[in-house]
C-alpha positions as semicolon CSV with decimal commas, in nm:
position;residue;x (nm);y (nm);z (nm)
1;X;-17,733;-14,800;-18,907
2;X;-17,666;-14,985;-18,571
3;X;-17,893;-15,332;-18,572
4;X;-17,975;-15,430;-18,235
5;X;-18,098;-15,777;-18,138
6;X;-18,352;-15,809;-17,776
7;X;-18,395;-16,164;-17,673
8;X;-18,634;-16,167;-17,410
9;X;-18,803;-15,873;-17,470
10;X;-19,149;-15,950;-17,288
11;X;-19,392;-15,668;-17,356
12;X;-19,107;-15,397;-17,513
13;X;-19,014;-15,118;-17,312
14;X;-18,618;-15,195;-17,304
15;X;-18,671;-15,229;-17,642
16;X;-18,818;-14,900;-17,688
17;X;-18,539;-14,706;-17,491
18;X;-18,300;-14,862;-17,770
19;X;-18,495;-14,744;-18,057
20;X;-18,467;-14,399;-17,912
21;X;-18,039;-14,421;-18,009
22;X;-17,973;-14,218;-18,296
23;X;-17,969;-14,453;-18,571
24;X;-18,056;-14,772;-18,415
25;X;-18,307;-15,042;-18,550
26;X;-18,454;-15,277;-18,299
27;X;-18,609;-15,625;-18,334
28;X;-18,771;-15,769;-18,006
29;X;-18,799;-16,137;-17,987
30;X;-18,996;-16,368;-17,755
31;X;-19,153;-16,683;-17,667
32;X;-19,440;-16,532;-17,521
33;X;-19,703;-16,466;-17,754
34;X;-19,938;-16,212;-17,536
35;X;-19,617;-16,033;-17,476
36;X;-19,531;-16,035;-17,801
37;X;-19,861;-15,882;-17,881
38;X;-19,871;-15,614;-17,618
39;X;-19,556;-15,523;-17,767
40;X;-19,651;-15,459;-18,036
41;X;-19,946;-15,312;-17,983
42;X;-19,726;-15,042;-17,778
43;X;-19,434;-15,003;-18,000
44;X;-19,574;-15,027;-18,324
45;X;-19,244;-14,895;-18,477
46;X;-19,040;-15,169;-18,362
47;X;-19,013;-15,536;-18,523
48;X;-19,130;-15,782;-18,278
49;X;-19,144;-16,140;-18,353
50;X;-19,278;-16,444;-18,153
51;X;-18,920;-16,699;-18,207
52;X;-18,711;-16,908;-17,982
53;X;-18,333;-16,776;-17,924
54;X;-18,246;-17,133;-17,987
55;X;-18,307;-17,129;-18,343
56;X;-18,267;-16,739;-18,437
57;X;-18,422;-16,654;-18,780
58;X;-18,201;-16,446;-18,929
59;X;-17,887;-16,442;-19,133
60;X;-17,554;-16,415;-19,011
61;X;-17,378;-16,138;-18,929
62;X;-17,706;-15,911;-18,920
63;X;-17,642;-15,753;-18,584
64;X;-17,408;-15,508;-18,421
65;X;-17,531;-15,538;-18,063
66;X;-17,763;-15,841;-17,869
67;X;-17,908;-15,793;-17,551
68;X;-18,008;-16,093;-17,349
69;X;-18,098;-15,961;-17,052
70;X;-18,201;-16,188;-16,714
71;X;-18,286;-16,422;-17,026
72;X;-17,969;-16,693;-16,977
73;X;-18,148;-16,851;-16,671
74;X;-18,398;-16,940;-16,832
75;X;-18,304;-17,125;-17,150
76;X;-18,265;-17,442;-17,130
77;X;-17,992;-17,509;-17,416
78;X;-17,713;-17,249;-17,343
79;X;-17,510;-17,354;-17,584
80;X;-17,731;-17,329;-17,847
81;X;-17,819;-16,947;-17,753
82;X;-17,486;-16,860;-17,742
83;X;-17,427;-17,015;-18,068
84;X;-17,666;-16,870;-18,205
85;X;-17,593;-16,507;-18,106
86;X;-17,252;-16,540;-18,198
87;X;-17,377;-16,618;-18,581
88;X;-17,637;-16,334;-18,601
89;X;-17,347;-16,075;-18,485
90;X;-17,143;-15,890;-18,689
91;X;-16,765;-15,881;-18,628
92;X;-16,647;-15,666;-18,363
93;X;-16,958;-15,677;-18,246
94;X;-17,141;-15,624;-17,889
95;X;-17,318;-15,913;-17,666
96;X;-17,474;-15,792;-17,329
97;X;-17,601;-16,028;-17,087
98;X;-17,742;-15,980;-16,749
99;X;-17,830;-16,299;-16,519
100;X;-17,931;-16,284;-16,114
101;X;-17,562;-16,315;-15,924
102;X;-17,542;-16,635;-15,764
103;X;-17,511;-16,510;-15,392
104;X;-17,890;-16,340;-15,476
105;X;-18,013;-16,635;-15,573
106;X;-17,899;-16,870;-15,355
107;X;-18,084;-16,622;-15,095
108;X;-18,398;-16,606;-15,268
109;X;-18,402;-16,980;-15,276
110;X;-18,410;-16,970;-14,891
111;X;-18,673;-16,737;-14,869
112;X;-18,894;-16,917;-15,154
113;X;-18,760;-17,265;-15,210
114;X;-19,030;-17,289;-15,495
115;X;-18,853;-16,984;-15,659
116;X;-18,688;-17,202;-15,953
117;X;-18,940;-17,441;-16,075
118;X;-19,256;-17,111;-16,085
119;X;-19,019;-16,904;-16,290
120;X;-18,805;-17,157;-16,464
121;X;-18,494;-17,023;-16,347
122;X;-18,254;-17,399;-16,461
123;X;-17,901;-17,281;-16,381
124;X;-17,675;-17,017;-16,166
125;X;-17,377;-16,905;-16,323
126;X;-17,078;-16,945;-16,065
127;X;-16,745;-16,804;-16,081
128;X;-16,628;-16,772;-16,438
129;X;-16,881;-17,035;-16,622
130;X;-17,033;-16,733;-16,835
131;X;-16,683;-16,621;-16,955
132;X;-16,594;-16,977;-17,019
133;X;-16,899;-17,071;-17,268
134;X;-16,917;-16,783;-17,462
135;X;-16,545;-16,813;-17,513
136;X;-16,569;-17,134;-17,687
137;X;-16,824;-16,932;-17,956
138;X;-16,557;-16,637;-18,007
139;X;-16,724;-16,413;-17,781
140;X;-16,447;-16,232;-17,516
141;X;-16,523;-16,076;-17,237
142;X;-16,471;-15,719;-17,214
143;X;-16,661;-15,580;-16,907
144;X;-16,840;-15,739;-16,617
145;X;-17,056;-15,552;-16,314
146;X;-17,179;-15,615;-16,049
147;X;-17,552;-15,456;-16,045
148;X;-17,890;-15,391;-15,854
149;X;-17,874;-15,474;-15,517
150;X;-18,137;-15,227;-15,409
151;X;-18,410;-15,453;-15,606
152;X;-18,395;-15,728;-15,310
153;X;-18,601;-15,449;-15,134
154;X;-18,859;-15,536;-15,362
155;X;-18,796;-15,903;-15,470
156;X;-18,804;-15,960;-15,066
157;X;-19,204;-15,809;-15,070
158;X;-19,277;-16,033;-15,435
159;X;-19,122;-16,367;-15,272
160;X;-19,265;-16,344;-14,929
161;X;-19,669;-16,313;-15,080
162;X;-19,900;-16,568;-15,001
163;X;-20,178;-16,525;-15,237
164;X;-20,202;-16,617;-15,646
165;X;-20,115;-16,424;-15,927
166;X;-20,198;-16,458;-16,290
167;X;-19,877;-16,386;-16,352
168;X;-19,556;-16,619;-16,324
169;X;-19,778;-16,856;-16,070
170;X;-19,739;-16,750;-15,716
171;X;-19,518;-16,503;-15,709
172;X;-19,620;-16,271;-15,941
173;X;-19,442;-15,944;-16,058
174;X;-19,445;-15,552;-15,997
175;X;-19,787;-15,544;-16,196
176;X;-19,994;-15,817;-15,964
177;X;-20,146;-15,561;-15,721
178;X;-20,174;-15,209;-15,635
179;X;-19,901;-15,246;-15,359
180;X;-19,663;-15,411;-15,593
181;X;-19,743;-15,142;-15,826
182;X;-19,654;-14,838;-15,574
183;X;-19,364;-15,043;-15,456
184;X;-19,210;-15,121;-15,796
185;X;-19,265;-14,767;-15,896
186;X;-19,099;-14,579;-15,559
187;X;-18,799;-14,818;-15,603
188;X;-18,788;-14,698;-15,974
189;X;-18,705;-14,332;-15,862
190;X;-18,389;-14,465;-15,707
191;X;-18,233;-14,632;-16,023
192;X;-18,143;-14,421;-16,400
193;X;-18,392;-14,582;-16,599
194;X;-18,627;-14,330;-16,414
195;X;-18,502;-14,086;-16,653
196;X;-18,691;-14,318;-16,931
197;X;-19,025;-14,306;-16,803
198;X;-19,304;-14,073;-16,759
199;X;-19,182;-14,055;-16,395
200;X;-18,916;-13,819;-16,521
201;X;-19,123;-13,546;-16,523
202;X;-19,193;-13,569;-16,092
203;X;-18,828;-13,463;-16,037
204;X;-18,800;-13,653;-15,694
205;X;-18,523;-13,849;-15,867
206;X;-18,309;-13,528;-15,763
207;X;-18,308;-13,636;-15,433
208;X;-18,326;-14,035;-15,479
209;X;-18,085;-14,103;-15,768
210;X;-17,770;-13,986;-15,584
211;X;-17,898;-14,196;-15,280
212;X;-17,975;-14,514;-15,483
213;X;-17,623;-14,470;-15,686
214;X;-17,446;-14,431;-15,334
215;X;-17,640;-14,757;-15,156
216;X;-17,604;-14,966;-15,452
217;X;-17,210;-14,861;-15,489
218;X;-17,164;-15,023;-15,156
219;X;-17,463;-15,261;-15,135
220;X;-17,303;-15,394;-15,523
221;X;-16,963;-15,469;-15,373
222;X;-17,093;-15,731;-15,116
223;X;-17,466;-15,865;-15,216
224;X;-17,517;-15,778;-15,593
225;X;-17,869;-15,923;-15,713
226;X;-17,713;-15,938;-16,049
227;X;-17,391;-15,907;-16,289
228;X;-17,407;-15,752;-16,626
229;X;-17,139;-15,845;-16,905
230;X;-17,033;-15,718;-17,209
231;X;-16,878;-15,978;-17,485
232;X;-16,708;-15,880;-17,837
233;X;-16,749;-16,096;-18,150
């Protein structure tokens, strides 16, 4: 049975496109408690607790993969994350990270300079810094991409708002109005994770998935918004 760890797993849906791998067992984790909650009101199949990645409650070596994904930004004690993960995982096994490239966010900082402090972004990883920690806590990097650039299109509408959201202060996310909504869910039709969604069954991703894999190829090379890893324990 493959173990898989979320961190970050807000209201579940990444979770719930693991738990469809043959053989897989997903816990969620998250510091939100409403999130937690509409997780698991969702997902009732999968394990989701309310816990702090800082202090993980569980034994060692009871993973085989950990995602942590746009997660890293936010903690405040790296360190102790990392640490942490690397306990919980078994040998050999897989860490995946993704965090906001640094170009991106230096960008979105110009646009919003509030962007940090109303989402409690507290670093930017630069150069090699992520390969660097998590090589101190036996974790070695084994593949790094550069990801996403056609969200900006949409990050560019969220930033540039003017009015309140209930949500993550001012800026809000895809769910804040019915614009956001319709823009959140056109962009989805360009990117895979289409194929997970009730969207799949509207088959304009025929069209739009070659033409999103094609922009981001060349839009990833030179303005990434973000940079997934892979580590092995």
């Amino acid at each position: 049975m493959n173990k898989v760890l979320e961190i970050g797993c807000g209201q579940g849906f990444f979770s719930s496109v693991l738990a469809k791998k043959k053989n897989t067992t997903v816990v969620g984790i998250d510091l939100s408690k409403s999130d937690i909650e509409v997780a698991k009101g969702r997902y009732p199949q999968i394990d989701f607790k309310y816990m702090n990645a800082e202090k993980l409650k569980f034994q060692d070596k009871s993973f085989n993969e950990v995602y942590a994904l746009d997660v890293l930004e936010h903690v405040d004690n790296l360190e102790k994350v990392v640490s942490e993960v690397s306990r919980v995982l078994k040998k050999g096994g897989i860490f995946h990270i993704n965090v906001p490239a640094e170009k991106s966010e230096k960008w979105l900082i110009s646009i919003r300079p509030t962007y940090f402090k109303e989402i409690h972004h507290v670093r930017v990883f630069v150069g090699n810094q992520m390969e660097d920690t998590l090589k101190k806590y036996n974790l070695i990097l084994q593949k790094k991409t550069n990801r996403d650039f056609l969200q900006h299109l949409e990050l560019y509408y969220l930033f540039t708002r003017k009015s309140a959201s209930k949500s993550q202060l001012s800026i809000g996310d895809w769910r804040a109005t019915w614009v956001s909504k319709s823009i959140h869910l056109g962009m989805l039709y360009f990117d895979p994770v289409v194929l997970t969604t009730p969207l799949k069954f509207f088959p304009f991703w025929l069209v739009t998935l070659p033409i999103g894999y094609l922009v981001n190829l060349f839009g990833n090379k030179i303005f990434p918004k973000s940079v997934y890893y892979e580590f092995k324990k």
